[in-house]
C-alpha positions as CSV (number, residue, x, y, z in Angstrom):
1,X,61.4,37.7,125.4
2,X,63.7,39.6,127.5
3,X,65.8,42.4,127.4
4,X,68.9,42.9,129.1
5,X,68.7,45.3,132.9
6,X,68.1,48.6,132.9
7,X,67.1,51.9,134.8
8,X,63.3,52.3,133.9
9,X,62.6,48.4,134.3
10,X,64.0,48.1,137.1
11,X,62.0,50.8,138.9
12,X,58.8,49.6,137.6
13,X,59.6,45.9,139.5
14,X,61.3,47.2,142.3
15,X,59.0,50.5,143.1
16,X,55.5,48.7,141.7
17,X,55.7,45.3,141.8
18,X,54.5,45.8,138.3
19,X,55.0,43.7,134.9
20,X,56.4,45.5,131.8
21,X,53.7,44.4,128.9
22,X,55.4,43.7,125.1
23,X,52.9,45.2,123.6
24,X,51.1,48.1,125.2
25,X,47.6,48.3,125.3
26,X,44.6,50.6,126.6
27,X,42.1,47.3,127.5
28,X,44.4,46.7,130.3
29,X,43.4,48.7,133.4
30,X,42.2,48.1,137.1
31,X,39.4,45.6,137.8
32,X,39.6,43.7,134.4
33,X,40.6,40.0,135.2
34,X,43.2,37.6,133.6
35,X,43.5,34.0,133.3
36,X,47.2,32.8,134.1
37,X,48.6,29.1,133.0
38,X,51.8,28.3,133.1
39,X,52.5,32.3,133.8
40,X,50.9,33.3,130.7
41,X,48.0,35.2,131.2
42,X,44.8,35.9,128.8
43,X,42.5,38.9,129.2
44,X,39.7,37.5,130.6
45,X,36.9,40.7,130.7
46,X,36.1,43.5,133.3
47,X,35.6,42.2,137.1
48,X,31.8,43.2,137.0
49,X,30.6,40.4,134.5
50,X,32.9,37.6,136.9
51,X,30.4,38.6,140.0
52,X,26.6,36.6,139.7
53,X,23.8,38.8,139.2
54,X,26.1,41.9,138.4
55,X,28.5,43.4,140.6
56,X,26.5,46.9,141.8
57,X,29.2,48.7,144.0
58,X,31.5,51.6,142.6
59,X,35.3,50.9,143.5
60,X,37.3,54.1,142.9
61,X,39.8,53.7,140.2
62,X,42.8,56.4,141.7
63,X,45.6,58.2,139.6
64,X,48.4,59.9,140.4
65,X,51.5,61.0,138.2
66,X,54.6,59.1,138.2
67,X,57.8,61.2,138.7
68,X,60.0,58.2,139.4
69,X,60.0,56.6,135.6
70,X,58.6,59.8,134.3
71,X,61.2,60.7,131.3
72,X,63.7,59.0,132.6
73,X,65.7,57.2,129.6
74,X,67.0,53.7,130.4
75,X,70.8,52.9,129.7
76,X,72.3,52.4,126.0
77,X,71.6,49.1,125.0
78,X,72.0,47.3,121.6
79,X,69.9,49.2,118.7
80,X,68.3,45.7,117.6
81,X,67.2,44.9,120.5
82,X,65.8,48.0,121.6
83,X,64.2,48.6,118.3
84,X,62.8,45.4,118.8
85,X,60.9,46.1,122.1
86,X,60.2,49.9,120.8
87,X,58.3,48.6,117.3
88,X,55.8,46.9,119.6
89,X,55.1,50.4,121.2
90,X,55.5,52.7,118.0
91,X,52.7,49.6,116.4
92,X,50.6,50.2,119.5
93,X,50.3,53.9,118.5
94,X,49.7,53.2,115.2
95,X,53.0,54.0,113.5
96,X,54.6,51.8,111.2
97,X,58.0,50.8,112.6
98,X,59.5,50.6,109.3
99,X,59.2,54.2,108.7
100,X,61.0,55.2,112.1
101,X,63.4,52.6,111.4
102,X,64.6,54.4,108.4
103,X,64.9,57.3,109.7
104,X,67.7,56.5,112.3
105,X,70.0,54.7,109.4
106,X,73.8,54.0,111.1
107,X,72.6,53.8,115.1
108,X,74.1,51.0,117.1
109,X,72.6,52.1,120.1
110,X,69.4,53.7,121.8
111,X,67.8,54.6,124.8
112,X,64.2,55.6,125.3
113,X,61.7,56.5,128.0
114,X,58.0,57.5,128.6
115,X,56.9,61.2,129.4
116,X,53.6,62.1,132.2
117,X,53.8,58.3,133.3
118,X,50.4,58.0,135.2
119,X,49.8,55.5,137.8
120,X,45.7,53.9,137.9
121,X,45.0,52.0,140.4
122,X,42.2,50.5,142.9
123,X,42.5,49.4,146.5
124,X,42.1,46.2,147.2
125,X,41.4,46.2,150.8
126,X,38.4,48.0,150.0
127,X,37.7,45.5,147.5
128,X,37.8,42.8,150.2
129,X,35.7,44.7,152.6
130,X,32.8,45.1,149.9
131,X,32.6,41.6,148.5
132,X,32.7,40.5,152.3
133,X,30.6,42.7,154.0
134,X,27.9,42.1,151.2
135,X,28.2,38.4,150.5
136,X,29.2,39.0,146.9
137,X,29.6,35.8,145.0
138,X,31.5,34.9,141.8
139,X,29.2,33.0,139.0
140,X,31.3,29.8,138.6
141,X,28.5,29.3,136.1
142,X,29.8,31.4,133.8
143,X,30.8,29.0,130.9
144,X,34.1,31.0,130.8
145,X,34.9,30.2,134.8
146,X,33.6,27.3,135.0
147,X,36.8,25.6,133.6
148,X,39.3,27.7,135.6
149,X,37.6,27.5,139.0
150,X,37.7,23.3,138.6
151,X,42.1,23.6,136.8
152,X,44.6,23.9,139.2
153,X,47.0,24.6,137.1
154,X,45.1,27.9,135.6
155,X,44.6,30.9,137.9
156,X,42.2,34.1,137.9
157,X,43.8,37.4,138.4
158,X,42.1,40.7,139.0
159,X,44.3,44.5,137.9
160,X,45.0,46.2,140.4
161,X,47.9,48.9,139.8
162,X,48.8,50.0,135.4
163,X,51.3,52.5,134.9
164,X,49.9,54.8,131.3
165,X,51.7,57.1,129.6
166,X,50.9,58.8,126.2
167,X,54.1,59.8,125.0
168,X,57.6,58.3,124.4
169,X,61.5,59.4,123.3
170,X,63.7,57.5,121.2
171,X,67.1,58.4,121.7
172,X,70.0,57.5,118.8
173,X,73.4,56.8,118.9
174,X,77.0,55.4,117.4
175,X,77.9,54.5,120.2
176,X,78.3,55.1,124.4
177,X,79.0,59.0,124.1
178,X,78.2,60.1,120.4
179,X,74.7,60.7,118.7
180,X,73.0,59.8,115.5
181,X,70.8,62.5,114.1
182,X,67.7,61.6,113.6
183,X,66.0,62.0,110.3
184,X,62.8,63.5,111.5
185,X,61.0,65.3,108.7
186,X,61.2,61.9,107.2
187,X,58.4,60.5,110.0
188,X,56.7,63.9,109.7
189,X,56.1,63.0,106.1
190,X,54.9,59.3,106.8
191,X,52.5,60.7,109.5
192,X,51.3,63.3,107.0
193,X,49.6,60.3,104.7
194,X,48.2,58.1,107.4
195,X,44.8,58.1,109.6
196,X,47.0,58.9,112.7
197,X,46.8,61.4,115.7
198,X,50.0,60.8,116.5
199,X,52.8,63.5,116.4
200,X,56.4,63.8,116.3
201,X,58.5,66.5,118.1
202,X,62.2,67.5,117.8
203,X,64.0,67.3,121.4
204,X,67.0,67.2,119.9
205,X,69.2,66.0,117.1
206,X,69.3,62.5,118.2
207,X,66.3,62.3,120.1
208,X,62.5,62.5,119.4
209,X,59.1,62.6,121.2
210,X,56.5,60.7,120.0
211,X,53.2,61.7,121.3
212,X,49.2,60.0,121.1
213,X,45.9,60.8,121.9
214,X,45.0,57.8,124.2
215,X,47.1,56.6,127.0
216,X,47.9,53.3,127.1
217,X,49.2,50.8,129.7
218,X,52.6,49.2,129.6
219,X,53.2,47.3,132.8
220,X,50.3,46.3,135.4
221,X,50.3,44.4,138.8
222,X,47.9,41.7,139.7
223,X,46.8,39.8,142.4
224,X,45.3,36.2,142.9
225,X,41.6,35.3,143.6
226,X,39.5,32.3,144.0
227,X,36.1,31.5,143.2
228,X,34.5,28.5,145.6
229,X,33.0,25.9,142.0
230,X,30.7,25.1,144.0
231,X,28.8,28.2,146.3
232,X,30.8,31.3,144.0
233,X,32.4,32.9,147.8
234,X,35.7,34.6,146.8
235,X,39.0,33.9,149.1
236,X,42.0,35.2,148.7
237,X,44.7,33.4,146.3
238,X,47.4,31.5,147.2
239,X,50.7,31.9,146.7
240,X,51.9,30.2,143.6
241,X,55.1,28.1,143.1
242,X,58.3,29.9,141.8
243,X,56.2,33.1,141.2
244,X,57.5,35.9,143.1
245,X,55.1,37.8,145.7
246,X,55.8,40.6,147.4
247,X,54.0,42.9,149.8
248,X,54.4,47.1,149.5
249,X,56.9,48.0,152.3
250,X,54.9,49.2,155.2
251,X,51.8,47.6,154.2
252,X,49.7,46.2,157.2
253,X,47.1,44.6,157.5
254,X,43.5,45.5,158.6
255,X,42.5,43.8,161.8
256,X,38.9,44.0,161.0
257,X,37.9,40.2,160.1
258,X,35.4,41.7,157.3
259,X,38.2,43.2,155.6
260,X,40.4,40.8,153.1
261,X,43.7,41.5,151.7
262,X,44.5,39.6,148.3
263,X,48.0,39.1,148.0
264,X,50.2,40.1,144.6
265,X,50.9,37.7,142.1
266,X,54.2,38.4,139.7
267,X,54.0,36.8,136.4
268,X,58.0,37.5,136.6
269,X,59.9,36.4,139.3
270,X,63.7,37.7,137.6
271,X,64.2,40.8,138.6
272,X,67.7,41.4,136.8
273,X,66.1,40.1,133.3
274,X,62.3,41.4,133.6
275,X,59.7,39.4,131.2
276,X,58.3,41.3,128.9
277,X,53.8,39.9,129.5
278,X,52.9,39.6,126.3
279,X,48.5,39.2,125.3
């Protein structure tokens, strides 16, 4: 699934190197790995239970707020398609998209965008450095591994970078300049007889806030690592055909030859049309 360009997508390729999920989710966060085949990747587990005999090292898991995609709505687009992609995320909170939908009855276009976006991420030098400098080894035992590590075709991929947010707007309209008001007590009463902690505020007429308890994450960057079948060393991954890799501007590289850097891997390589990863 794609959906067409726009603001907020584009500044989560172009600014993170990150991929947009289609359905967000909380499991998805630094240091949890992912089996890619033909670019479609499966949660996998955390990094800890890949290493043999336990992995006993604490890697800090950063955060830091995101201003650029913070509330920022992205451009009109086509009401069915944007409801589309925005059912996934009202599901994900636990809304029923139904109920939403009939309460924005004559729109033929929308926007949205995500409030206090929060960025979580590790570093992966340091990641290199301590698997290196302790001889950490994968378990290509694991009965889970064992067939990835021996298929070329299927990949391992380690989180590094998620962008969270616990909150998004849904904005309505008729068209390019004129609103739709939104019918909003109409979702209050829905959320009133459901198990939910979500809520619903008023930002304007044609515009409403829907807020949860638990961020979750809707676009995440990996990057590619290898485990030897045979003695379990980790090297870095390579890079893989008509996938697009990219390296942070300014990014250099540690001269140290204990420290390793892993290199990105994009599930996406269309930046104008961004895929939409979906579990």
């Amino acid at each position: 699934m794609r959906i067409c360009k726009n603001n907020i997508t584009d500044q989560i390729r172009d600014l993170f190197d990150a991929n947009p999920l289609k359905v967000p989710e909380a499991r998805i966060q630094p240091l949890c790995m992912l089996e890619v085949k033909d670019r479609k990747p499966k949660y996998l587990g955390e990094f800890k239970f890949l290493v043999k005999d336990g992995f006993q090292h604490t890697i800090e898991i950063k955060t830091a707020p995101v201003s650029q995609v913070s509330d920022v709505k992205t451009k009109k687009i086509d009401f069915k398609i944007g409801f589309d992609i925005l059912g996934n995320f009202i599901k994900a909170f636990g809304l029923d998209p139904a109920a939403v939908g009939a309460s924005i009855k004559g729109s033929k276009k929308m926007s949205f965008s995500f409030g206090n976006v929060v960025r979580k991420y590790i570093d992966t030098l340091e990641l290199g450095h301590v698997l290196v400098s302790n001889d950490i080894k994968g378990d290509p035992d694991n009965m889970f591994i064992e067939e990835i590590t021996q298929n070329k075709d299927t990949k391992l991929a380690l989180i590094t970078d998620v962008l969270t947010s616990a909150d998004f707007s849904l904005s309505t309209y008729k068209d390019n300049s004129t609103g739709v008001e939104i019918n909003i007590p109409l979702i209050q009463e829905y959320l009133a007889n459901i198990d939910t902690n979500l809520t619903v505020e008023k930002v304007s007429e044609n515009e409403v806030k829907f807020k949860g308890e638990t961020p979750l994450t809707y676009a995440f960057t990996c990057v590619e690592i290898n485990i030897d079948p045979e003695t379990g060393k980790f090297s870095r991954g390579q890079w893989l055909d008509n996938i697009r890799s990219a390296k942070a501007p300014g990014a250099s590289v540690a001269p140290s030859a204990t420290m390793v850097e892993i290199p990105k891997l994009m599930l996406d390589d269309n930046q104008a049309n961004p895929l939409l990863i979906d579990f």
